[in-house]
Backbone as JSON Lines, residues from 0, in Angstrom:
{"i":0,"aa":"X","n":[105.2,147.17,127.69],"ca":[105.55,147.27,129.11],"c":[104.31,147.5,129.95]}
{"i":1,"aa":"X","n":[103.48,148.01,129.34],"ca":[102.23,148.44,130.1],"c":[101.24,147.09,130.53]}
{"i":2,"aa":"X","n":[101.44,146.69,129.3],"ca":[100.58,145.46,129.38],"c":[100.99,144.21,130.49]}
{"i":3,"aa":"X","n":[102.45,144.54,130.74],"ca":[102.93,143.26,131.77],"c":[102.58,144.48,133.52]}
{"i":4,"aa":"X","n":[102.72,145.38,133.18],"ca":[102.37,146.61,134.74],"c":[100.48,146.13,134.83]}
{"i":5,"aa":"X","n":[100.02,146.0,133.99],"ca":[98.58,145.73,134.31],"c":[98.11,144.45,134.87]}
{"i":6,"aa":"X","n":[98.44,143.46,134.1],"ca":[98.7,142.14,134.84],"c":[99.61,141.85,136.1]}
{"i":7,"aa":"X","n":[100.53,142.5,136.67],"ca":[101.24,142.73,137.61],"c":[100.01,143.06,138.79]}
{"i":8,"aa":"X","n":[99.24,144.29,138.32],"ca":[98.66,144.67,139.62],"c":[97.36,143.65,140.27]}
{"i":9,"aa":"X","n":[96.78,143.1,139.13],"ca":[95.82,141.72,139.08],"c":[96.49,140.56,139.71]}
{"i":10,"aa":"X","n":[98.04,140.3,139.5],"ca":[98.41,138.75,139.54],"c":[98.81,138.93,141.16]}
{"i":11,"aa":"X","n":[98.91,140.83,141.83],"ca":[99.26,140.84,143.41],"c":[98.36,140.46,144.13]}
{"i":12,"aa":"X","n":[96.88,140.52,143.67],"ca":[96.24,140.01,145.07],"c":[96.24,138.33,145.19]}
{"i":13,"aa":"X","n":[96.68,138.12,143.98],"ca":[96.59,136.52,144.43],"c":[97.9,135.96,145.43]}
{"i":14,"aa":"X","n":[97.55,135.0,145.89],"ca":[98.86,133.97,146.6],"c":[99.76,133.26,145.54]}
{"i":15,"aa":"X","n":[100.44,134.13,145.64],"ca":[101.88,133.23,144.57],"c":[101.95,131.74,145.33]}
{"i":16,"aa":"X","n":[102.01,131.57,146.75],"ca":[102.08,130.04,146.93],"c":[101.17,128.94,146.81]}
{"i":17,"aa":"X","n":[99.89,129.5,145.93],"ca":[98.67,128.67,145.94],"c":[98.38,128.34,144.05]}
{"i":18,"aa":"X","n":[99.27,129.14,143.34],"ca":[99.31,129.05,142.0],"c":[99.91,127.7,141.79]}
{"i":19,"aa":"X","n":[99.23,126.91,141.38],"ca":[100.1,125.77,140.61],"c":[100.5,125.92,139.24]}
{"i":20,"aa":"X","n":[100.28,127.04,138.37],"ca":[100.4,127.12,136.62],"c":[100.99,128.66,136.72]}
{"i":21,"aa":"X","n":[101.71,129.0,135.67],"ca":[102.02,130.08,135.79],"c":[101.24,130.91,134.74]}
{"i":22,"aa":"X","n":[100.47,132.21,135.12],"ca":[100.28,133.03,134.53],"c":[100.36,134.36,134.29]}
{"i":23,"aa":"X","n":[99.91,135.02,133.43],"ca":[100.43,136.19,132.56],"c":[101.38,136.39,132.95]}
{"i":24,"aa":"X","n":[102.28,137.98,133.63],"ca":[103.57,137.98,133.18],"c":[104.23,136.88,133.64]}
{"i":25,"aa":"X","n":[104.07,136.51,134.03],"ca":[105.19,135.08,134.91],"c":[105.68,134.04,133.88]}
{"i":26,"aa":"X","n":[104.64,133.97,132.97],"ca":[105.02,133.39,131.66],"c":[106.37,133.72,130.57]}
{"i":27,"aa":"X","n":[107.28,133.4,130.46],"ca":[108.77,134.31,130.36],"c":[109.48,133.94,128.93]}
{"i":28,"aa":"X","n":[108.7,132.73,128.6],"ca":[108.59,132.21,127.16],"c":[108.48,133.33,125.97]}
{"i":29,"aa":"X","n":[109.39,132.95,124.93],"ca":[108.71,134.23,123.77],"c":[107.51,134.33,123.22]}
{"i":30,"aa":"X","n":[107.2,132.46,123.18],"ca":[106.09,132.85,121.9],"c":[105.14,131.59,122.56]}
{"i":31,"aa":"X","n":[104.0,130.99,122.82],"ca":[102.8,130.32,123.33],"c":[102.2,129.58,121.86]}
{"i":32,"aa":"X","n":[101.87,128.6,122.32],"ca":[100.39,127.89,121.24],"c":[99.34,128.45,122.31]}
{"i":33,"aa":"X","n":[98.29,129.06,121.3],"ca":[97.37,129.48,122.35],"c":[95.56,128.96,122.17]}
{"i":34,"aa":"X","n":[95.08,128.83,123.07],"ca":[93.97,128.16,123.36],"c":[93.18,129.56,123.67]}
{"i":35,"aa":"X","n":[91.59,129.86,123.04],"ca":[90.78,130.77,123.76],"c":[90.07,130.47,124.69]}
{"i":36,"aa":"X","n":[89.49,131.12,124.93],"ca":[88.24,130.93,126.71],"c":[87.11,129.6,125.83]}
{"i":37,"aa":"X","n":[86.62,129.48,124.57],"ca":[86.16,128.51,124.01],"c":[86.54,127.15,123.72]}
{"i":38,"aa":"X","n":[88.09,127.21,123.62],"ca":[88.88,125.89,123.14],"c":[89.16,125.81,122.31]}
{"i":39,"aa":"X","n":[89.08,126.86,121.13],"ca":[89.46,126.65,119.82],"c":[90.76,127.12,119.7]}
{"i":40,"aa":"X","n":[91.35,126.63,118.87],"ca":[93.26,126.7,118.76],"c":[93.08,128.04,118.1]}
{"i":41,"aa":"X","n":[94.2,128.99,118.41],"ca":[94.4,130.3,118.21],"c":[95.68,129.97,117.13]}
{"i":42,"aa":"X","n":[96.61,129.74,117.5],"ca":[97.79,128.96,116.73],"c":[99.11,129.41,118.04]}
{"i":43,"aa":"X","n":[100.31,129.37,117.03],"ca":[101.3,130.19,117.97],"c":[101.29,132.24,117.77]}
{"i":44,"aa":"X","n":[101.26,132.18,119.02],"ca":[101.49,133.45,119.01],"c":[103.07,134.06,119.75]}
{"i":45,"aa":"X","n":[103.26,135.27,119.46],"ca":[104.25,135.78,120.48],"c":[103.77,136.24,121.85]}
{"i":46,"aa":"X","n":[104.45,136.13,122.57],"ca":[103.73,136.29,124.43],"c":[103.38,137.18,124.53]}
{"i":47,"aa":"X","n":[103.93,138.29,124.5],"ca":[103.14,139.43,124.51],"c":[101.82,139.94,124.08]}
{"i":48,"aa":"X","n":[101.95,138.97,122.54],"ca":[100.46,139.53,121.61],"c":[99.5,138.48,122.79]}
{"i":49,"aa":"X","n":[99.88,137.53,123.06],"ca":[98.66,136.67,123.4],"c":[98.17,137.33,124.65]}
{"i":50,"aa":"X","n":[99.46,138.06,125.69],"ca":[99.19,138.47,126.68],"c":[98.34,139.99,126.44]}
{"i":51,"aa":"X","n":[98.61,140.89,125.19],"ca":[97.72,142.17,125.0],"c":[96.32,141.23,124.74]}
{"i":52,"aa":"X","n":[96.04,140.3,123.99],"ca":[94.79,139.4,123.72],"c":[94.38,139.06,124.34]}
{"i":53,"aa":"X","n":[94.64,138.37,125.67],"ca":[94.13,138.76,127.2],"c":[93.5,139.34,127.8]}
{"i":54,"aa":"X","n":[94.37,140.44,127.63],"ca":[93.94,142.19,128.52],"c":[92.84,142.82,127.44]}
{"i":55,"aa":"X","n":[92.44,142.45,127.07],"ca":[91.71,142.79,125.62],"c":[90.47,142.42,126.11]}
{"i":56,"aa":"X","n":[90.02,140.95,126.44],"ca":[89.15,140.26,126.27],"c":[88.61,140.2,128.15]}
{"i":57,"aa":"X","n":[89.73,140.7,128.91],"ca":[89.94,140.89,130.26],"c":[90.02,139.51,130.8]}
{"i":58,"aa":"X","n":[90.74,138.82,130.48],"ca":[90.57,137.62,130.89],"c":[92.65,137.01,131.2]}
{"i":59,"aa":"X","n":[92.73,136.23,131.52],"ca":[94.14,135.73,132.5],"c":[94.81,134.61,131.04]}
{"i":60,"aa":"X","n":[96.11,134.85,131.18],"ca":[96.88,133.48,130.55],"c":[97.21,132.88,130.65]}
{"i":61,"aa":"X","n":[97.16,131.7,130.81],"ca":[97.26,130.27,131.84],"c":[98.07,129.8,131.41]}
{"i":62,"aa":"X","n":[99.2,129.67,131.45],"ca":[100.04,127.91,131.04],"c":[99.29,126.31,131.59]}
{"i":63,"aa":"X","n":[99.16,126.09,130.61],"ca":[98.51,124.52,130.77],"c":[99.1,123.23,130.34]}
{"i":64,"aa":"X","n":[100.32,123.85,129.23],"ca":[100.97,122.37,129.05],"c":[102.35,123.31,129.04]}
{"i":65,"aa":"X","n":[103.54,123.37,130.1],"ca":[104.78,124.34,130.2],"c":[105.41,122.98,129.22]}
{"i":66,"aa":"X","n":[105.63,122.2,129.23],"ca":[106.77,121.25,128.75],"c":[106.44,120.89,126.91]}
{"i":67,"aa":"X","n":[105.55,121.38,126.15],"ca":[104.97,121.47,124.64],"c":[106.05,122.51,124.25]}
{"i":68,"aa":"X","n":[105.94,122.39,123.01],"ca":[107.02,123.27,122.11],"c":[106.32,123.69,121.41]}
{"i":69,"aa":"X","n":[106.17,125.03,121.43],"ca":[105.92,125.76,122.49],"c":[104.85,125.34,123.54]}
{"i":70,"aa":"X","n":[104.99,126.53,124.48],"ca":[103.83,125.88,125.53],"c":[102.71,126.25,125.26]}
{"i":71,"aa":"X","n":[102.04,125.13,125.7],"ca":[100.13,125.4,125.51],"c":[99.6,126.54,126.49]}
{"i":72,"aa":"X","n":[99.5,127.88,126.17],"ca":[98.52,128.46,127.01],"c":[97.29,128.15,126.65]}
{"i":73,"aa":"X","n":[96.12,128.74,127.75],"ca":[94.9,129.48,127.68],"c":[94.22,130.52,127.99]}
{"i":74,"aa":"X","n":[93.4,130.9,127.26],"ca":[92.57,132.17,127.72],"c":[91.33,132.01,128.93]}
{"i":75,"aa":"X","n":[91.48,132.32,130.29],"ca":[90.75,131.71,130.8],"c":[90.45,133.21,132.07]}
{"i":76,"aa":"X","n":[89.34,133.4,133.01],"ca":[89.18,133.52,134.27],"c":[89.62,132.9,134.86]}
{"i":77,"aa":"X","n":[91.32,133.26,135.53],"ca":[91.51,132.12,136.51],"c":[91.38,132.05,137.74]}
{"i":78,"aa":"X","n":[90.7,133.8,138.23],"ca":[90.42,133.34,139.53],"c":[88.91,132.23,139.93]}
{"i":79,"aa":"X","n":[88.22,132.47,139.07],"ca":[86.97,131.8,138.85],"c":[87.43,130.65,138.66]}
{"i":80,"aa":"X","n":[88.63,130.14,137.87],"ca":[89.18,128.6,138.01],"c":[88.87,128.4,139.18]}
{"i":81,"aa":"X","n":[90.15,129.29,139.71],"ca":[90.7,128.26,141.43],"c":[88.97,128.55,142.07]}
{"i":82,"aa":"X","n":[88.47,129.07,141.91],"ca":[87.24,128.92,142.87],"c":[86.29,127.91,142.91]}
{"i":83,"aa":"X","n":[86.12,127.5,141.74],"ca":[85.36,126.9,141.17],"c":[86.12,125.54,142.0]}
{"i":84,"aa":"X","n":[87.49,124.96,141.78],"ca":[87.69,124.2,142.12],"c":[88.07,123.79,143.14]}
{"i":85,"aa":"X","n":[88.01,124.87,143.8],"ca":[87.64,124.98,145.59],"c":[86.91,124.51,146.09]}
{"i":86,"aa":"X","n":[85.6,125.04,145.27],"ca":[84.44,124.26,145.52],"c":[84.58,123.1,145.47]}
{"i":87,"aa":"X","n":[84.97,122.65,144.08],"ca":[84.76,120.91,143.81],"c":[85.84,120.29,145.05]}
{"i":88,"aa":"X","n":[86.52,120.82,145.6],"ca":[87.64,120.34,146.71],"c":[87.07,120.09,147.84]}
{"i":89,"aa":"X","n":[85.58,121.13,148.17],"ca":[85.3,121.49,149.62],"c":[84.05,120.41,149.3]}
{"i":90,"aa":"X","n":[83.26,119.88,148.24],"ca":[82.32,119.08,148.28],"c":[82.69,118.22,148.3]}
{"i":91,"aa":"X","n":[84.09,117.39,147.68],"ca":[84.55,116.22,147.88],"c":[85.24,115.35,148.93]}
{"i":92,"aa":"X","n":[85.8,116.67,149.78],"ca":[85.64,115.95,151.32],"c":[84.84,116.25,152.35]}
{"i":93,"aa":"X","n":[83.8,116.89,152.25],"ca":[82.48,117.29,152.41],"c":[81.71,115.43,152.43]}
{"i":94,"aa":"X","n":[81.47,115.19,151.36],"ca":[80.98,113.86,151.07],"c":[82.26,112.43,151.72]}
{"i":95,"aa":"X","n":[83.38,112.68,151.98],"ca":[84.13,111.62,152.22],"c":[83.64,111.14,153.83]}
{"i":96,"aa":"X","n":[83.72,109.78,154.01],"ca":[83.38,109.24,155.35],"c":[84.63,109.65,156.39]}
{"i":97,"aa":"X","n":[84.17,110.11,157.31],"ca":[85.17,110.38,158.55],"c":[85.0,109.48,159.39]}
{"i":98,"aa":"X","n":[85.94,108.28,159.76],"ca":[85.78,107.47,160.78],"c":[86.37,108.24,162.39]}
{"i":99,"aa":"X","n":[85.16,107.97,162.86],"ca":[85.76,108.15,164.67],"c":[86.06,107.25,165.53]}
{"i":100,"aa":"X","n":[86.6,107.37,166.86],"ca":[86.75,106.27,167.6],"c":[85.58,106.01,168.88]}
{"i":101,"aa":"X","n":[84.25,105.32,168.74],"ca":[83.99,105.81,169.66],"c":[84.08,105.09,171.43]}
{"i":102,"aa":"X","n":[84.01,105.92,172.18],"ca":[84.88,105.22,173.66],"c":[83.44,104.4,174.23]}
{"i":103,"aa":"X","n":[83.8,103.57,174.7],"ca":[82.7,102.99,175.87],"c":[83.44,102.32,177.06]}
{"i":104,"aa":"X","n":[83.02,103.02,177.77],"ca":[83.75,102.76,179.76],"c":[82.58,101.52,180.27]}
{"i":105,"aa":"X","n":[83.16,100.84,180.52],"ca":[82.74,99.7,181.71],"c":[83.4,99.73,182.75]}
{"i":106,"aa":"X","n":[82.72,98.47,183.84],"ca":[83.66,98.57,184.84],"c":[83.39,96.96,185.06]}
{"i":107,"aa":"X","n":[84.36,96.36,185.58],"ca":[84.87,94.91,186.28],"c":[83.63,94.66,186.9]}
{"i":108,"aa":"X","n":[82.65,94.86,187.31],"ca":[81.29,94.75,188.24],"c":[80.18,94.91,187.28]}
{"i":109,"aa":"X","n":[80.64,94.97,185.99],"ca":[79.07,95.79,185.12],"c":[78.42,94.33,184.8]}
{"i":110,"aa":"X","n":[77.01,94.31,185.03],"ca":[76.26,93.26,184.73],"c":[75.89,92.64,183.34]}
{"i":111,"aa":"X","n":[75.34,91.78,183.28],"ca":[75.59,90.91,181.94],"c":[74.24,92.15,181.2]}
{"i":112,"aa":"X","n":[73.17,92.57,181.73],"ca":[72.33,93.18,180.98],"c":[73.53,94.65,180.48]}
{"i":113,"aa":"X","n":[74.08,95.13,181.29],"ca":[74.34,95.93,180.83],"c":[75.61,96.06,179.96]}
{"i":114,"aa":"X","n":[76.17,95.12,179.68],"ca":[77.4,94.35,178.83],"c":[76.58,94.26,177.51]}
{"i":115,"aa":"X","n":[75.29,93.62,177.5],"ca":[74.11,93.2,176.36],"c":[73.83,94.98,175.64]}
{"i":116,"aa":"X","n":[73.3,95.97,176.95],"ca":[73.26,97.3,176.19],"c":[74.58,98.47,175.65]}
{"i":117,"aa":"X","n":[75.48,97.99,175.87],"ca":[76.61,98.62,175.71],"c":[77.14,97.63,174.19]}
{"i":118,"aa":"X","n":[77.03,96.6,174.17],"ca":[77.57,96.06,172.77],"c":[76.66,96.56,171.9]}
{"i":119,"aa":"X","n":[75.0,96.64,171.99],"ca":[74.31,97.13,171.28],"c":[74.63,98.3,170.87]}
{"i":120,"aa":"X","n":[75.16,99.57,171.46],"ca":[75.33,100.52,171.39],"c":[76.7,100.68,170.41]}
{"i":121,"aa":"X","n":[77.68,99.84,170.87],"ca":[78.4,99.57,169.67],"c":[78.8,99.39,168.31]}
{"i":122,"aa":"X","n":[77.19,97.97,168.93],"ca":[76.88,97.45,167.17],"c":[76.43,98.59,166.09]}
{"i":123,"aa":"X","n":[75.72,99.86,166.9],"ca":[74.88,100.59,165.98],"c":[76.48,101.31,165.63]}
{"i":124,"aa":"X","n":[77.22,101.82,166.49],"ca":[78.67,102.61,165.75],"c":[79.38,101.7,164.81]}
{"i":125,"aa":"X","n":[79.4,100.61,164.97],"ca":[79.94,99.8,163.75],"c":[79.67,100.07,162.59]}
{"i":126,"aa":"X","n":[78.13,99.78,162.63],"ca":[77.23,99.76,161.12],"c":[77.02,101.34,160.51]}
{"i":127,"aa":"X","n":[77.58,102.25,161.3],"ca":[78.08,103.8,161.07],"c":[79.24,103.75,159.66]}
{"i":128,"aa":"X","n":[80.07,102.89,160.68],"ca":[81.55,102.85,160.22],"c":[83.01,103.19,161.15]}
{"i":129,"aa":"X","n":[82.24,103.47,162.3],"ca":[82.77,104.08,163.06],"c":[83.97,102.79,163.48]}
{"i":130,"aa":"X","n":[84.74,103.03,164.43],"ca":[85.37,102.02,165.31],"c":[85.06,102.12,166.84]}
{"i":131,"aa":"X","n":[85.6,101.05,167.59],"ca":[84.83,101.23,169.29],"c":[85.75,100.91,169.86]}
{"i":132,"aa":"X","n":[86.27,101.44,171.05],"ca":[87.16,101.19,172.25],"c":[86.37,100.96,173.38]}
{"i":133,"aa":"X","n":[86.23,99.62,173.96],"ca":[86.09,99.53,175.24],"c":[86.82,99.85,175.92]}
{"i":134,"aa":"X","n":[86.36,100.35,177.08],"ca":[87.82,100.72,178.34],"c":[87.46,100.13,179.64]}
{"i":135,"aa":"X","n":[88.54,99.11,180.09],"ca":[87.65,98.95,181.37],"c":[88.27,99.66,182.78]}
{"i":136,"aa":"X","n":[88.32,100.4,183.91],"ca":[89.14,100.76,184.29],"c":[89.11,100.02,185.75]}
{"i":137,"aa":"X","n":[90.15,99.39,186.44],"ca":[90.25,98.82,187.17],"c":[90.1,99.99,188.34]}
{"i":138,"aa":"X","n":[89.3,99.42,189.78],"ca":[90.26,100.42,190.72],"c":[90.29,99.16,192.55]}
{"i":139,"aa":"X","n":[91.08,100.02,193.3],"ca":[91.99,99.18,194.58],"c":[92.3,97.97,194.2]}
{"i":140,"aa":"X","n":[91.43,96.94,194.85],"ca":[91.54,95.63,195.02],"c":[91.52,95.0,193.85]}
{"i":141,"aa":"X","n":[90.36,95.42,192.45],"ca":[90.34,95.22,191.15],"c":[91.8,95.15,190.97]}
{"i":142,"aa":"X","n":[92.71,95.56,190.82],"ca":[93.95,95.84,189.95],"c":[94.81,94.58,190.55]}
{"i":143,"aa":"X","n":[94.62,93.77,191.52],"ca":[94.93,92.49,192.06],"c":[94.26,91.07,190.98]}
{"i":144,"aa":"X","n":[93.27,91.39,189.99],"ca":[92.91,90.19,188.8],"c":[92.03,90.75,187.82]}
{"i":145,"aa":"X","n":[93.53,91.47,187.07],"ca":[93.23,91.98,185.77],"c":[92.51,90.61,184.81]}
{"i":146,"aa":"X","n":[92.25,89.9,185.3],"ca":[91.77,88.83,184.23],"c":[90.23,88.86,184.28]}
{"i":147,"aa":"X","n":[89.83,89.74,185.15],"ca":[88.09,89.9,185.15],"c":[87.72,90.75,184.14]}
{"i":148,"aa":"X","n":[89.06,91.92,183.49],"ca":[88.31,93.21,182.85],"c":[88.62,92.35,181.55]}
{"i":149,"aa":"X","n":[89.84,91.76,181.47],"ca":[90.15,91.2,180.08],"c":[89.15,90.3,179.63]}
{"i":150,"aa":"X","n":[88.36,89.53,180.91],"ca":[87.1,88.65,180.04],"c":[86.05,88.88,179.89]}
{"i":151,"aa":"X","n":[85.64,90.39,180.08],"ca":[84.74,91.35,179.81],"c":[85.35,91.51,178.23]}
{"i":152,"aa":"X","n":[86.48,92.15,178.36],"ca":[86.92,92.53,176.88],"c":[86.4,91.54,175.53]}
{"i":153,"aa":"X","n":[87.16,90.42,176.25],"ca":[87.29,89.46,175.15],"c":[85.85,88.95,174.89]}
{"i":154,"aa":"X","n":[84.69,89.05,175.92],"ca":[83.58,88.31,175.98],"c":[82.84,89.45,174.74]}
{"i":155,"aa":"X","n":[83.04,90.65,175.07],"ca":[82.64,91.37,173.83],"c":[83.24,91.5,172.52]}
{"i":156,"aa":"X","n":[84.21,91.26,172.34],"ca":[84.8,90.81,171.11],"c":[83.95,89.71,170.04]}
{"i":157,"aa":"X","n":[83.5,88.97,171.0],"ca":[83.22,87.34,170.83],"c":[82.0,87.62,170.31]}
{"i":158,"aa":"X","n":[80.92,88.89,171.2],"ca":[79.57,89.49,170.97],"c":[79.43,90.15,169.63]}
{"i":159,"aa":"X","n":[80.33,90.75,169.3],"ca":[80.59,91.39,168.36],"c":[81.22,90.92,166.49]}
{"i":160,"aa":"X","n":[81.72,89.89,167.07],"ca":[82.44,89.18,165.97],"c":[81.83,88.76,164.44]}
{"i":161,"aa":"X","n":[80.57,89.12,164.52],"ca":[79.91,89.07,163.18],"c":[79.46,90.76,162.43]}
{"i":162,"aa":"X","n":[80.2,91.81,162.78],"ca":[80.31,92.87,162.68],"c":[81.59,93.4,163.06]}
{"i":163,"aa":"X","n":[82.35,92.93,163.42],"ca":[83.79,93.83,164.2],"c":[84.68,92.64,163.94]}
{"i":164,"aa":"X","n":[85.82,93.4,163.59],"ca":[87.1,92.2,163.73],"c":[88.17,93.59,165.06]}
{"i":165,"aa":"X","n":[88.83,92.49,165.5],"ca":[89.66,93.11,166.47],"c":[91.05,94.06,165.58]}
{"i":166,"aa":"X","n":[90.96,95.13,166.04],"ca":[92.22,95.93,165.34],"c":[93.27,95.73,166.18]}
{"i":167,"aa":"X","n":[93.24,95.99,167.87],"ca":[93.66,96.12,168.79],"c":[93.91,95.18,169.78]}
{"i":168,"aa":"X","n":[94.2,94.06,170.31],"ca":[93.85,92.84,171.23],"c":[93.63,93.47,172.79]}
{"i":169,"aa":"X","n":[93.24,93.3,174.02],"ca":[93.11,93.6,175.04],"c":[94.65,93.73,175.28]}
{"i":170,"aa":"X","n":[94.96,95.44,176.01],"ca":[95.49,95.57,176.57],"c":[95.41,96.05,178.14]}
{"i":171,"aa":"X","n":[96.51,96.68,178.66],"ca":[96.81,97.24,179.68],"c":[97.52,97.97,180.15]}
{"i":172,"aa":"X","n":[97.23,99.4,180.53],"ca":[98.18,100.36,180.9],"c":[97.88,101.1,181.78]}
{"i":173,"aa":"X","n":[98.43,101.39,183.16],"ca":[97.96,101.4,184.33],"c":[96.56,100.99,185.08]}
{"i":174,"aa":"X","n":[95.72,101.62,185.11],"ca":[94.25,101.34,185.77],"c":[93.59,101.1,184.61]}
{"i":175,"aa":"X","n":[94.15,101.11,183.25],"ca":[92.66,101.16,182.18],"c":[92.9,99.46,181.18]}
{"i":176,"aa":"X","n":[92.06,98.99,180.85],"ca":[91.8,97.75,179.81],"c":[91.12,98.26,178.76]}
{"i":177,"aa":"X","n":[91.85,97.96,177.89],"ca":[90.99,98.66,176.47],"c":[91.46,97.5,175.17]}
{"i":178,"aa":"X","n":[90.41,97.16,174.24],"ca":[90.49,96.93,173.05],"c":[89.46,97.52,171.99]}
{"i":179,"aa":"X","n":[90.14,97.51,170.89],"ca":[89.62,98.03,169.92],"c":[89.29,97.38,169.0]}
{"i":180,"aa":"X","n":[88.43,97.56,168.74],"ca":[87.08,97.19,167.18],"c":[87.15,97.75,166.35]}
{"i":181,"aa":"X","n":[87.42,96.83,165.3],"ca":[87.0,98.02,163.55],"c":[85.7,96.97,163.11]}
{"i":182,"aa":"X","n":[85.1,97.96,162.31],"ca":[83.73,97.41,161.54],"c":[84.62,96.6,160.52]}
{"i":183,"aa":"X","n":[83.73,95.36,160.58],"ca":[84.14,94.06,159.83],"c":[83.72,94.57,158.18]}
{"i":184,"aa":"X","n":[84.53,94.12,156.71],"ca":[84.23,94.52,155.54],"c":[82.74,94.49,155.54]}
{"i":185,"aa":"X","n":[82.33,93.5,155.62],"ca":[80.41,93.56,155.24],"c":[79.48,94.13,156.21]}
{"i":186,"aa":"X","n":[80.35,95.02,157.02],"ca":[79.06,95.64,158.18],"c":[79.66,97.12,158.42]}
{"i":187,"aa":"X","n":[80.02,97.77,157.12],"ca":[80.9,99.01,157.16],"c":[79.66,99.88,156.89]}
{"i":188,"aa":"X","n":[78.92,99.7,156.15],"ca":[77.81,100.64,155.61],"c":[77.17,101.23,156.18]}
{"i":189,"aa":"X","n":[76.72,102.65,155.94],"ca":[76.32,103.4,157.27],"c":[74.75,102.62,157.25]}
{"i":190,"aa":"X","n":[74.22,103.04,158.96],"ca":[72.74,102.64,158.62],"c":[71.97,103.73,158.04]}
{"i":191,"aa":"X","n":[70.61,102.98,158.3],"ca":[69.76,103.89,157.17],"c":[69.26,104.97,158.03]}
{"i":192,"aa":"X","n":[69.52,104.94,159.44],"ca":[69.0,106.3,160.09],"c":[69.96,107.58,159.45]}
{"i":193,"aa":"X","n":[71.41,106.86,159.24],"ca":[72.75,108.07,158.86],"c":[72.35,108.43,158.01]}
{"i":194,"aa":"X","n":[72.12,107.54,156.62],"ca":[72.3,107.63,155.0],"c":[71.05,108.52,154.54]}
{"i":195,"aa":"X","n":[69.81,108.7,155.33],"ca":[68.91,109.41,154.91],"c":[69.32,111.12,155.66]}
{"i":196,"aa":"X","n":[70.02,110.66,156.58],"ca":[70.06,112.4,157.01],"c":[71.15,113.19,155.99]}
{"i":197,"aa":"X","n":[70.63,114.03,155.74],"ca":[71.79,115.32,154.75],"c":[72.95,116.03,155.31]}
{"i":198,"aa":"X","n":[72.87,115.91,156.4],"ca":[74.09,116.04,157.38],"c":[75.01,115.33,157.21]}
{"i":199,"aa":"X","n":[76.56,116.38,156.4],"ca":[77.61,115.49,155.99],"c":[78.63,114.98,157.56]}
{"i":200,"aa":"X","n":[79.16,114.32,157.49],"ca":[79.99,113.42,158.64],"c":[80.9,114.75,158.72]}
{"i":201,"aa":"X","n":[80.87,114.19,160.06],"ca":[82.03,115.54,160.83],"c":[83.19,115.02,162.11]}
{"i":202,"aa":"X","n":[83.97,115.14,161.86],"ca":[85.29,114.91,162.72],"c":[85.0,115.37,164.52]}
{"i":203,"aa":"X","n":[84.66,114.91,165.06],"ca":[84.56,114.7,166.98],"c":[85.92,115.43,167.38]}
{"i":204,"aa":"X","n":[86.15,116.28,168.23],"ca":[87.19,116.78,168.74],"c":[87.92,115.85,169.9]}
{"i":205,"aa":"X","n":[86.63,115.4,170.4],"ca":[87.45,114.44,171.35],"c":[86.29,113.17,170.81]}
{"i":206,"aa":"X","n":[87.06,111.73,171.41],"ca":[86.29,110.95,171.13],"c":[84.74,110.72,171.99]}
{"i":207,"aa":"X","n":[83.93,110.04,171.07],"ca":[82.88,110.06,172.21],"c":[82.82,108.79,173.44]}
{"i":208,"aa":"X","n":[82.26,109.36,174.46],"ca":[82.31,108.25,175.51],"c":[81.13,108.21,176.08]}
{"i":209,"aa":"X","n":[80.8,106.83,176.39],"ca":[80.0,106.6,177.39],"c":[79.8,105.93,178.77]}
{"i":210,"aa":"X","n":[79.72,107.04,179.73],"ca":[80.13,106.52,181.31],"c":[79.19,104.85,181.39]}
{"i":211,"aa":"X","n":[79.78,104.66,182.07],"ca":[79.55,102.85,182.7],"c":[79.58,103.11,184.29]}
C-alpha cells in the first residue's frame, strides 16, 4: 500500500490530461512483461513487484504496449520523457515554414515605375514562400470604372506568372480590389538572404502591408 501512496504523491504534480500512457499506480493490471531503463527484458512480473522495482531504482512505470498479454511496461524517467519530447516538439515546428500573406496597396493612378517596384517587392515574398495580396482601393469618381484597378490586378498577375500562380482571381468588395498570389511549385524556395539567417520563421500578427 505504501508503495502505490508514494507514487501517488509523484504522479500529483503531473497533468493527468497531458499523459498519453498510463503509469505507476494507474496501471491496474495484476501482473506486466517488464522492460528496464536499459531495454533488457525483465520477464513477467506481478505489478506491484515491478512497481516496488521502480521505487527502488527511483524511476516511473510506463505502460508501453497496454493491448500485449500481458502488458509491456517500462522502467523509465518519465518526466524527463515528456520533456525531452517537448523539446523534440518545440524544434520541429520551430524549423517548419510559416507561410504569411503579404499585403501590397496600390492605387488606380499608381505609375507603371511604380507597378515595376511593387511586383519586385513581391517577387522577393514569393521566393520566401510567402503569398501576396494586392489591394487596390478605389475612391469617389474611381468607383464609377472598376475596370482600371482590375487591369492593374490582372497586369500583375501576368508580371508575375513565372513565379506566382493565381490562388484568388480579382475581386471586389466595396472600395477594395484584391487578388491573390501563391508562389508557383518551382519558385517556393526561400532565398538565400532567408536560408543563411538562423532566425527561425515566425507567424506576423497582422499581415504585412505596404502603403501605395
Amino acid at each position: 500500500m505504501c508503495v502505490y501512496a508514494g507514487f501517488a504523491r509523484r504522479a500529483a504534480i503531473r497533468d493527468q490530461k497531458e499523459q498519453k500512457a498510463r503509469i505507476n499506480w494507474r496501471i491496474r493490471v495484476p501482473q506486466v512483461r517488464l522492460i528496464d531503463e536499459q531495454g533488457e527484458q525483465v520477464g513477467v512480473l506481478g505489478t506491484p513487484q515491478a512497481l516496488q522495482l521502480a521505487e527502488e531504482r527511483g524511476l516511473d512505470l510506463v505502460e508501453v504496449a497496454p493491448n500485449a498479454d500481458p502488458p509491456v511496461c517500462r522502467l523509465m524517467d518519465y518526466g524527463k520523457f515528456r520533456y525531452d519530447q517537448a523539446k523534440k516538439d518545440r524544434e520541429a515546428r520551430k524549423n517548419q515554414k510559416v507561410v504569411e500573406i503579404k499585403k501590397i496597396r496600390l492605387e488606380p493612378n499608381t505609375d507603371d515605375h511604380d507597378i515595376e517596384v511593387k511586383s519586385n517587392q513581391a517577387r522577393r515574398f514569393l521566393a520566401d514562400g510567402n503569398k501576396v495580396q494586392f489591394n487596390v482601393r478605389l475612391r469617389g469618381r474611381q468607383l464609377a470604372h472598376p475596370d482600371i484597378g482590375f487591369k492593374i490586378l490582372d497586369g500583375l498577375a501576368e508580371m508575375l506568372r513565372d513565379v506566382a500562380v493565381t490562388e484568388q482571381r480579382p475581386q471586389q468588395e466595396g472600395k477594395m480590389q484584391s487578388i491573390l498570389l501563391s508562389p508557383a511549385p518551382k519558385s517556393s524556395k526561400r532565398s538565400e538572404r532567408v536560408s543563411q539567417s538562423s532566425a527561425p520563421a515566425r507567424v506576423a500578427e497582422q499581415p504585412e502591408a505596404i502603403e501605395g
